[in-house]
Residue, then its C-alpha position, 0 to 999 in steps of 0.5 A: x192419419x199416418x199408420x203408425x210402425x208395428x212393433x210386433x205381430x203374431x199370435x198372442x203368448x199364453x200366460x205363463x208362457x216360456x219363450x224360445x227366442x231367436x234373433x234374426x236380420x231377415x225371415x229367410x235366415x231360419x230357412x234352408x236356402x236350397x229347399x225349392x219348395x214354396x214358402x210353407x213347406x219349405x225346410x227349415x236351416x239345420x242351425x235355426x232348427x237345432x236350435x230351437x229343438x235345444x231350447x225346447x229340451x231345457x223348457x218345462x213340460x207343465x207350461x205353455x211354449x211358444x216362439x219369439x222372432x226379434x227381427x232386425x228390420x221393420x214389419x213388411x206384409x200384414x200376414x208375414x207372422x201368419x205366413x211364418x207361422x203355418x210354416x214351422x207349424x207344417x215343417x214341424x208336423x212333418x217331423x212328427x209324421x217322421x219321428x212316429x213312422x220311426x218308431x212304427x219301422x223300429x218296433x217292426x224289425x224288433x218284432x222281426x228280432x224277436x222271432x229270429x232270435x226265439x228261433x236261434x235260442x230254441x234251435x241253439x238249446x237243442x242242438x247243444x243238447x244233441x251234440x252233448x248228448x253225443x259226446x257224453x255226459x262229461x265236462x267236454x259235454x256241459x261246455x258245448x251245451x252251455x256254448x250254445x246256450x249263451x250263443x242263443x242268449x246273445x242272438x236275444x239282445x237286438x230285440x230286448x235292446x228295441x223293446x227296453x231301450x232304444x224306442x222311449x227316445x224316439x218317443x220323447x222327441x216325438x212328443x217335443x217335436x208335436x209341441x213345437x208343431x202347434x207353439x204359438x209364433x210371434x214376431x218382434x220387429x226392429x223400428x230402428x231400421x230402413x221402413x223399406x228393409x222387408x223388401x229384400x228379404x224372403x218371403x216378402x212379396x215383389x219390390x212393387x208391391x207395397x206393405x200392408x201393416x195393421 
């Protein structure tokens, strides 16, 4: 008995699950096509990441996300999902490592700042209060003194602006990106189309050798 046409393969969708769905002719359109790396650590295209990291913003935390692939050709290697799959997982991963050694390297420059910039206000305090104290106790004197004092205030703000503001985004997209690393991957195929089209496109197998299909 003739097998009949897969419509889909992949992990199955959790329930409650939201979909980020994206619609291509052939599997190699979500990867970079001058990436020489095998299949699985293969980078993906700048586009189809950019817009699957988007979708992914607009998602809700408290459900289960997952990727769709509709496409537009027939099932061709019964592991081709399999195959997608570990390869997002592992580029995705990657981004991961990527974002958390971003923020290692950023709060260690912060802590760098912080101690500089502790240094520069103290010595900024002591040399207005010398200088100060050599001109008089004037105005003249209370405007150098208060110079270097904002001078060793504004040598504060790197630090302040690493440990306040500039490491939660980075956290945030770490913790996005650690979501779609391990995000259920499904394919959905297009039965409307030549039964032979998945030859042509990457990564299938060599022309000479025949799909598998469960």
């Amino acid at each position: 008995m003739p097998r009949q046409p897969q419509s889909s393969g992949g992990d199955a969708l959790p329930q409650r699950c939201q979909a980020i769905e994206i619609r291509v002719a052939g599997l190699r359109q979500l990867f970079n096509a001058i990436d020489p790396s095998p299949f699985r650590q293969r980078d993906l295209d700048p586009r189809a990441e950019a817009f699957i990291v988007d979708w992914a913003r607009d998602l809700a935390i408290d459900k289960p996300w997952a990727l769709v692939v509709h496409l537009d050709r027939p099932a061709g290697r019964s592991d081709e999902a399999v195959a997608l799959r570990e390869a997002i997982h592992e580029y995705f991963g990657q981004r991961v490592v990527a974002s958390r050694r971003t923020l290692r390297d950023l709060f260690r420059r912060g802590r760098i700042s912080l101690v500089i910039a502790l240094a520069f206000l103290t010595a900024s305090i002591a040399v207005g209060d010398v200088v100060a104290g050599y001109v008089g106790e004037g105005r003249l004197g209370e405007v150098i003194r208060e110079g270097f004092l904002i001078g060793g205030w504004v040598a504060m703000w790197r630090p302040l602006e690493v440990f306040l503001y500039d490491w939660w985004p980075i956290r945030a997209e770490g913790r996005l990106l650690q979501r779609l690393s391990t995000m259920p991957v499904r394919i959905e195929y297009k039965e409307a189309a030549p039964a032979d089209a998945w030859r042509s496109d990457w990564p299938a197998v060599a022309a000479d050798r025949s799909p598998s299909v469960d």
